[in-house]
C-alpha positions as CSV (number, residue, x, y, z in Angstrom):
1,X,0.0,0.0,0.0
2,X,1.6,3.5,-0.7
3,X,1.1,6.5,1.4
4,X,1.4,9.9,-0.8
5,X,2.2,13.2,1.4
6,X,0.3,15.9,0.1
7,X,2.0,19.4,0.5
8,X,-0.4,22.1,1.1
9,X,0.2,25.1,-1.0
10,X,-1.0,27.5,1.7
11,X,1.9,25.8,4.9
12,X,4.3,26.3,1.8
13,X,3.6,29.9,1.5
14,X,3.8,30.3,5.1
15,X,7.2,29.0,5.0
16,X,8.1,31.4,2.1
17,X,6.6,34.3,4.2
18,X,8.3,33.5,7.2
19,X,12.0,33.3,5.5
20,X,11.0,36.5,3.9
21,X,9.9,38.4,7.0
22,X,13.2,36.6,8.8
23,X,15.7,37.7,6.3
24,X,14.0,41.1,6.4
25,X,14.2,41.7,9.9
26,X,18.2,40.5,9.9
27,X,18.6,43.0,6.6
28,X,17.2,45.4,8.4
29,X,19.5,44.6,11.9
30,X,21.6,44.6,9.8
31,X,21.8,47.8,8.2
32,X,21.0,49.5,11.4
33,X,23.9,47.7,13.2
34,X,26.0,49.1,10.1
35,X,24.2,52.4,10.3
36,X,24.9,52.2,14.1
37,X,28.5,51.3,13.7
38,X,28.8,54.3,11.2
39,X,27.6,56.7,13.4
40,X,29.2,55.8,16.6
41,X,32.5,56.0,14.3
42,X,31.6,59.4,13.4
43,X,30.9,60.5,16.6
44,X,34.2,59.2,18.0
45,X,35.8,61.4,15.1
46,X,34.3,64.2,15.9
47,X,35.0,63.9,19.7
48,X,38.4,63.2,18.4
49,X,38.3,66.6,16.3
50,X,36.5,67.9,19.5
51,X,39.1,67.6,21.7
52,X,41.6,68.6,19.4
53,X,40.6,72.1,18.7
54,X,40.9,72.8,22.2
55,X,44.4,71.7,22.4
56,X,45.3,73.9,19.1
57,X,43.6,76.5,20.5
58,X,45.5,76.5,23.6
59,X,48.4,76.2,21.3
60,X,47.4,79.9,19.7
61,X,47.4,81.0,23.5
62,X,50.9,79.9,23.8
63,X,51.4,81.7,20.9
64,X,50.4,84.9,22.1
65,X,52.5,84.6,25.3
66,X,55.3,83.9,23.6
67,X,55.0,87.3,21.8
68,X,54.0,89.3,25.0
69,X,57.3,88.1,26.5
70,X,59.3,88.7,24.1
71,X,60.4,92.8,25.3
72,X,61.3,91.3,29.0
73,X,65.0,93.1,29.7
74,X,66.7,89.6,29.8
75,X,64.7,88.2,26.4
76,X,65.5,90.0,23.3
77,X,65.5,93.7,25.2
78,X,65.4,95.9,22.1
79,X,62.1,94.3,21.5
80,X,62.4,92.8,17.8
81,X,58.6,91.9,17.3
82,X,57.5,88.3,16.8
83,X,57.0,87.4,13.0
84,X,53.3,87.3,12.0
85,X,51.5,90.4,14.5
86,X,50.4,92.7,13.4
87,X,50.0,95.9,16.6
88,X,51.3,96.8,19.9
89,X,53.3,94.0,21.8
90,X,50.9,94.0,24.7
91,X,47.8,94.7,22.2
92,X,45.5,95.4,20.9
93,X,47.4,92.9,18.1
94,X,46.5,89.6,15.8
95,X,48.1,87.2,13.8
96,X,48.4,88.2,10.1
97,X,46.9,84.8,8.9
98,X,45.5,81.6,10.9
99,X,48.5,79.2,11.8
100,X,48.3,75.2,11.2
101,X,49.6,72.9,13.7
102,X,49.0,68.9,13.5
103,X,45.5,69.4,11.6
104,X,44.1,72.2,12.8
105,X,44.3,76.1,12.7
106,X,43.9,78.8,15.4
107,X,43.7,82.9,15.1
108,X,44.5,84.7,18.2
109,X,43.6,88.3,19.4
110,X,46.0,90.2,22.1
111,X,43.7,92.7,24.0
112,X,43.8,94.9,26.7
113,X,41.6,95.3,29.4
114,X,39.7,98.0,30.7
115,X,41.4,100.0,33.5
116,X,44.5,97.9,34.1
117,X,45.8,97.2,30.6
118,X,46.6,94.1,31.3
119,X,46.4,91.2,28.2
120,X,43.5,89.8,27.2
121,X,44.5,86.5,25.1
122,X,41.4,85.0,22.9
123,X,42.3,82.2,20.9
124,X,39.7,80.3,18.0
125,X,40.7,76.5,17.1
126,X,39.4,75.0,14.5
127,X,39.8,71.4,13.5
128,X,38.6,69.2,10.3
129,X,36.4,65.8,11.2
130,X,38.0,63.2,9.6
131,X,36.3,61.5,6.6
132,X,34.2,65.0,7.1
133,X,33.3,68.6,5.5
134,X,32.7,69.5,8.9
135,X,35.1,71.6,11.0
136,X,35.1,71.7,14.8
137,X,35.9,75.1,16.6
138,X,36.4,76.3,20.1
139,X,37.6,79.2,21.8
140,X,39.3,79.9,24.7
141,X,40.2,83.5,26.4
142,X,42.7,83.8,28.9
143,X,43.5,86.8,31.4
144,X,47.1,88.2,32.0
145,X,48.7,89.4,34.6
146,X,52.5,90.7,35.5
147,X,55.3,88.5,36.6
148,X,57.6,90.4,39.3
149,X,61.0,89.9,38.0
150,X,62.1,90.5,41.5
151,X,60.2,89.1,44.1
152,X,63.0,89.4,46.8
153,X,65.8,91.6,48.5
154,X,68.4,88.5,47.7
155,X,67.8,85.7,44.8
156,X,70.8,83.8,44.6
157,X,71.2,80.3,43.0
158,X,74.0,79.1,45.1
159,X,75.6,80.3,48.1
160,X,75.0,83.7,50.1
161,X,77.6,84.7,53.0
162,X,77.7,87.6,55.5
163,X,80.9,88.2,57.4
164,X,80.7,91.3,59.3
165,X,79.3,92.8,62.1
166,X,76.8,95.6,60.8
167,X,75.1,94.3,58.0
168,X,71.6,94.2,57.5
169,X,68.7,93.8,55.6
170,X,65.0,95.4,55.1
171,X,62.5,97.2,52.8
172,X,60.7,100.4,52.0
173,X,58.6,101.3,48.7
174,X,59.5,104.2,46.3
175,X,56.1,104.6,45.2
176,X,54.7,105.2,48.8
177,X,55.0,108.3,51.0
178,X,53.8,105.5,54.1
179,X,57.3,104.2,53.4
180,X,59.7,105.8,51.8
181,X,60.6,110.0,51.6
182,X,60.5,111.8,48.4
183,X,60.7,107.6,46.6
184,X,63.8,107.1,48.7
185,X,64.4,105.2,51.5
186,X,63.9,106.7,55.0
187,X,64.9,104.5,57.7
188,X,61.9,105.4,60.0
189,X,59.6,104.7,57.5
190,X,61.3,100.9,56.5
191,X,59.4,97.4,56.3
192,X,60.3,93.8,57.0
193,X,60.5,93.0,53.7
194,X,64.6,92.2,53.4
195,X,63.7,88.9,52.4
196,X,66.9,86.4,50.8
197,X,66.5,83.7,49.3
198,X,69.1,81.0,48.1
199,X,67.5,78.4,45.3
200,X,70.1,75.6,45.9
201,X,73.2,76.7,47.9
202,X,74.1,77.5,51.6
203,X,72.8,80.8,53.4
204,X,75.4,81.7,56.0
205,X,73.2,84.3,58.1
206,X,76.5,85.5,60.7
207,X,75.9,88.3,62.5
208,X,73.4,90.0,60.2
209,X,70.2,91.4,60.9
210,X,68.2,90.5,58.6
211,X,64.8,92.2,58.6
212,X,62.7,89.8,56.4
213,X,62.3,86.3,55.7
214,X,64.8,83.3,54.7
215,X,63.8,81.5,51.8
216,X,65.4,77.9,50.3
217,X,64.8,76.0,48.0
218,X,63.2,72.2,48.4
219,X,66.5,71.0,47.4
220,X,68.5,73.1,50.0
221,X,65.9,72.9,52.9
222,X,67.1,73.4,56.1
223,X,71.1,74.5,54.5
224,X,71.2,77.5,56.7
225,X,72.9,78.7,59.7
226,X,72.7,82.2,61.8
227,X,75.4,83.3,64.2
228,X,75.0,84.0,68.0
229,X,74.5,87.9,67.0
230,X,72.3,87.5,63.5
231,X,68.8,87.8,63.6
232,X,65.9,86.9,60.8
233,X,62.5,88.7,62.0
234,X,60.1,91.5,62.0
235,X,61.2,94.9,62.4
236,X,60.7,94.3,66.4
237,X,62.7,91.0,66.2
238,X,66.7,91.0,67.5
239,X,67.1,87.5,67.9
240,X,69.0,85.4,68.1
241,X,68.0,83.3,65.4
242,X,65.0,83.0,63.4
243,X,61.5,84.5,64.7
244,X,59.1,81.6,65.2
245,X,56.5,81.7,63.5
246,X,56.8,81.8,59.4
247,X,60.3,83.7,59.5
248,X,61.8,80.6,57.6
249,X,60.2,78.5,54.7
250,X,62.0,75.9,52.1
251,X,59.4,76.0,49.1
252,X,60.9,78.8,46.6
253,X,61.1,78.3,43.0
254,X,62.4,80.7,40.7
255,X,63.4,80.7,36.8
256,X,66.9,81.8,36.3
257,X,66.2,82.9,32.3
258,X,69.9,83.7,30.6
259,X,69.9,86.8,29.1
260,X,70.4,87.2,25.5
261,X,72.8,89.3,23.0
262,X,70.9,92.3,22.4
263,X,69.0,92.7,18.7
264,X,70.3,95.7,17.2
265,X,67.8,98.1,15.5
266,X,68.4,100.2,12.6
267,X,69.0,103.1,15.1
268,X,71.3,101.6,17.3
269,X,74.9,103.3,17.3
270,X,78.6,102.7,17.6
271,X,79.2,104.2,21.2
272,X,82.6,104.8,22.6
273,X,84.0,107.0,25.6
274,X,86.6,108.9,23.7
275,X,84.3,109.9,21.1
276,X,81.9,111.7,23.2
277,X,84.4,112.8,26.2
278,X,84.9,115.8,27.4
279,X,88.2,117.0,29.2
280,X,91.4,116.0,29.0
281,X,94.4,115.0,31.2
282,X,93.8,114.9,34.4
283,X,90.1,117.1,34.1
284,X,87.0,114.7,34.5
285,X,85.5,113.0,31.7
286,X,81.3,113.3,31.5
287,X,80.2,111.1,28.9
288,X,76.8,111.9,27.9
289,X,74.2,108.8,27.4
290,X,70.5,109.8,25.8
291,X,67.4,108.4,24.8
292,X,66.0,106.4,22.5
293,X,69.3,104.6,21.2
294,X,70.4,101.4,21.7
295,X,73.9,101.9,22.2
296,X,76.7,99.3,21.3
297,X,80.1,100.0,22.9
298,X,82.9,97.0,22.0
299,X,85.4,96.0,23.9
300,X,86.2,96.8,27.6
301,X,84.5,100.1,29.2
302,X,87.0,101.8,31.3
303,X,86.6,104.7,33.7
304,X,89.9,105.3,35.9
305,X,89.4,108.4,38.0
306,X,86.8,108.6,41.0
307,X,85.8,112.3,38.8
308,X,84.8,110.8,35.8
309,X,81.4,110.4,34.9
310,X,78.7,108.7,32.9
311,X,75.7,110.6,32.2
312,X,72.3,109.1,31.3
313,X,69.5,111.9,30.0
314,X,67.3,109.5,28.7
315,X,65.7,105.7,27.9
316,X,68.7,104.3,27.0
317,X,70.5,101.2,26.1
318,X,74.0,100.1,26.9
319,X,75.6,97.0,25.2
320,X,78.9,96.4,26.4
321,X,81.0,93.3,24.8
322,X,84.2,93.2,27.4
323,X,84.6,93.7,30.9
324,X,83.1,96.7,32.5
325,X,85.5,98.5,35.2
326,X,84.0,102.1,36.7
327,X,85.8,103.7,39.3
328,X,83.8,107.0,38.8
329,X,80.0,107.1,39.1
330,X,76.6,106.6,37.2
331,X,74.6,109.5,37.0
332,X,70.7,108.9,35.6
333,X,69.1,112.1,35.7
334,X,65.5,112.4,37.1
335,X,63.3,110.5,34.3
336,X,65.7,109.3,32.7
337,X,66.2,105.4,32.8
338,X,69.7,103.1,32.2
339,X,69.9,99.0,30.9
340,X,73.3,98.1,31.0
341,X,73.8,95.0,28.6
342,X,77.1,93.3,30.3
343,X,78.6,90.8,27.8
344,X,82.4,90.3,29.5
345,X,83.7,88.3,32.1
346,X,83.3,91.0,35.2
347,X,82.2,94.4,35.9
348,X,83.1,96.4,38.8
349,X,81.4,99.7,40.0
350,X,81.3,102.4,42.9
351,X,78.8,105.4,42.8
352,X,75.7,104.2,41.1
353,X,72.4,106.5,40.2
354,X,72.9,107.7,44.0
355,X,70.4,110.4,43.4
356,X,68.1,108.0,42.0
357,X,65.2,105.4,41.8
358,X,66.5,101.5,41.9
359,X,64.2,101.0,38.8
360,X,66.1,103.8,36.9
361,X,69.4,101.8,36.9
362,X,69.1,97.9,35.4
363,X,72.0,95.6,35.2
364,X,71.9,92.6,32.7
365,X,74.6,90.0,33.1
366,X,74.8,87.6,30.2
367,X,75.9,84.3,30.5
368,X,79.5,84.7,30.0
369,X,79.4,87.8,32.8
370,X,80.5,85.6,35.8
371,X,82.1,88.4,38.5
372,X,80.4,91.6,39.5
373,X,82.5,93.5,42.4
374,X,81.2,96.6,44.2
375,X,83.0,98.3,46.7
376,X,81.5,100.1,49.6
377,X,81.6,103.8,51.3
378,X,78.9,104.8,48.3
379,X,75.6,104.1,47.1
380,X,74.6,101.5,44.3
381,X,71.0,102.9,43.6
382,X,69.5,99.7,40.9
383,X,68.7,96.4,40.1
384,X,71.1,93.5,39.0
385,X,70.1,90.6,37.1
386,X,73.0,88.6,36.5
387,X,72.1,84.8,37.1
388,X,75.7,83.6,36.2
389,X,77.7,86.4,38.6
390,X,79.3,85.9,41.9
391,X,78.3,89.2,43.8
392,X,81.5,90.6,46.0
393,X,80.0,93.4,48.3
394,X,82.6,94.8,50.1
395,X,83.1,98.2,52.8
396,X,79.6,100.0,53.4
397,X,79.2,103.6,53.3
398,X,78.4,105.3,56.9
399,X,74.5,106.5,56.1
400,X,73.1,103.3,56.1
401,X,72.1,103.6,52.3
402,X,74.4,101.6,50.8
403,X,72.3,99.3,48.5
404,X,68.9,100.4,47.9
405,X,67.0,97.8,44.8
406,X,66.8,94.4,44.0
407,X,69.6,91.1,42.9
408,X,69.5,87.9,40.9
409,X,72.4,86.0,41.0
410,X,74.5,83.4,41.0
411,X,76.3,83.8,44.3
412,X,76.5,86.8,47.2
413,X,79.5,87.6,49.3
414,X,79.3,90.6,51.7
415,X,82.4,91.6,53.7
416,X,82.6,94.8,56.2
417,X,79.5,97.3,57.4
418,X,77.1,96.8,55.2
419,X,73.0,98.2,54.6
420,X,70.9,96.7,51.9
421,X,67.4,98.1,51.5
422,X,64.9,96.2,48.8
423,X,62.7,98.5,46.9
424,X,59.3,96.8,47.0
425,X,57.8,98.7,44.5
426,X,60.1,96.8,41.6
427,X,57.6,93.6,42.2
428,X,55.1,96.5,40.1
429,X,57.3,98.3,38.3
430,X,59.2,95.7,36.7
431,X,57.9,92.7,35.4
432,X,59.5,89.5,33.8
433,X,56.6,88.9,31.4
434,X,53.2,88.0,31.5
435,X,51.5,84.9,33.3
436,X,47.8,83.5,32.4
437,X,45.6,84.3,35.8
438,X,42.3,83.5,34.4
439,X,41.4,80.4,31.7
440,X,37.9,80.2,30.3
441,X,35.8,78.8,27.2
442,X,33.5,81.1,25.6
């Protein structure tokens, strides 16, 4: 007997339907898993190209500080421009044209702000999504505020000794009639503000008085050591020793930025004593410095006789190639201001801007300026920045206003009677360049 199966065309078509609607729906997952895939791979580009911009525009902030910093008295001092601004140094200025960097571009803006004048950075990146016609762009805008070049009576890098029995240390401010008489220091009206501070060397106190704070750095912590008749303290404080209480601390950090061979501009001039002397034999010599020059003297700069003179009537700019040796004086006449470029191995002075202001007179050691000597019974009225010079103090004039400014270098040594008097209106006069205080994205 045979049995014939009989196939329904109507389960058939079910079957057909099914496999249809099956290898639709796995089609259609499918294409959304693909459609899925596409865009998460997108997206992860254009967080990718997100992220990005911000960094390249951060970049164009860099940028911009770069070229703010660029007119600091140890960077570039006759203040060559960077290439590609266009305006003022400190603003309002903008790049020429947008800048690429690793596959973006940023365009900056240098502002300045209302009532300080302080830098206003905004900076635009803008980055491509890859496997895109999009671009991604973010901005950022920073605030600027003034680095103090000197912070401090005493910034030395290695060792500072004392050895004597009168020196001392303290402060006043030349813009303030509270403490200081017509901008110079008055001895009634002083401060505790002597501070010295020694980055990775020994501080040998002595016998000083020091009316101010000790500072180290965290690699020198605790390399200190104050003799049975020194003193570190408030103006009340005569020891011995250090006042308790936050008279001592071992977290300083400073930036010891070499100085650079000036830029010459198309005004700048040969300068030389002989040509510009006046008086002869055994008269004094006044050599006359003015404004707005940038003034190049080669070779050694030589004055013999306690008479002789160098005048300053203006802004001006001294760059001297070989060693510096002045045993007259200084003069900078009221308004007038003096950077001294020091290029040879050592410079010695007496009588300094002694009618002065300390930010009138600036001293810029370059690298290969290793020894600065100034002997005593006179005033040095100024600033030194010299981060590769061993300081020699010696004597000490009987007044008590021996050295009235500000020092960076490389190492102190004071011998004899001795009074040095940190002007703390430099930290506002005379900044290093210009530090971000404020970061936001608009």
């Amino acid at each position: 007997m045979r049995t014939q199966i009989k196939i329904h065309r109507s389960r058939s078509g079910s079957v057909l339907m099914i496999a249809l609607v099956t290898g639709g729906v796995l089609g259609v997952s499918m294409l959304s898993y693909f459609l899925l895939m596409n865009h998460q791979n997108t997206m992860v580009h254009r967080g990718q190209a997100w992220n990005h911009a911000l960094t390249v525009a951060e970049a164009g902030v860099e940028d911009a500080l770069a070229h703010l910093n660029i007119d600091f008295g140890t960077n570039n001092p006759f203040g060559n421009p960077s290439q590609g601004w266009s305006g003022p140094v400190a603003g309002p200025a903008t790049l020429d044209d947008e800048r690429s960097l690793a596959g973006g571009r940023y365009s900056v803006l240098i502002e300045r702000a209302a009532g300080t004048g302080f830098p206003i950075i905004t900076s635009n990146g803008k980055v491509k999504v890859p496997n895109s016609s999009q671009f991604v762009e973010r901005q950022v805008q920073v605030r600027c505020v003034p680095k103090a070049a000197y912070q401090s009576a005493m910034v030395v890098r290695k060792d500072i000794t004392f050895n004597g029995n009168n020196i001392t240390t303290d402060s006043y401010d030349s813009t303030s009639n509270f403490y200081s008489t017509s901008n110079r220091y008055d001895q009634l009206k002083r401060k505790a503000g002597g501070d010295i501070v020694s980055t990775e060397g020994f501080i040998n106190v002595g016998n000083a008085d020091i009316k101010g704070k000790l500072y180290t750095g965290p690699i020198n912590a605790g390399q200190y050591s104050v003799g049975p008749g020194g003193s570190v303290g408030d103006l009340n404080w005569n020891g011995p020793g250090i006042q308790p209480g936050g008279w001592y601390f071992n977290d300083f950090n400073a930036d010891f930025t070499p100085v650079g061979v000036p830029d010459s501009k198309p005004e700048a001039s040969s300068w030389a004593l002989s040509t510009i002397a006046s008086g002869s034999g055994s008269k004094p010599k006044t050599n006359f410095l003015q404004g707005g020059y940038a003034y190049l003297h080669a070779g050694a700069l030589t004055l013999t006789k306690t008479t002789d003179r160098i005048v300053v009537t203006g802004d001006a700019k001294l760059y001297v190639t070989g060693n510096i040796s002045i045993a007259g004086q200084i003069v900078v006449e009221p308004g007038a201001t003096l950077k001294l470029y020091a290029a040879g191995a050592s410079s010695q002075f007496k009588i300094v801007n002694a009618a002065g202001v300390a930010s009138a007179f600036q001293y810029y050691g370059l690298p290969s300026n290793t020894q600065m000597t100034w002997t005593g019974n006179s005033e040095f009225i100024g600033v030194v920045y010299a981060p590769n010079a061993n300081l020699k103090l010696s004597g000490g004039g009987s007044g008590g206003n021996d050295f009235q400014g500000s020092m960076v270098v490389n190492a102190i040594s004071l011998v004899g009677n001795f009074s040095f008097h940190f002007d703390e209106a430099l930290k506002k006069i005379i900044p290093s360049g210009w530090v971000v205080t404020r970061w936001e994205e608009l």
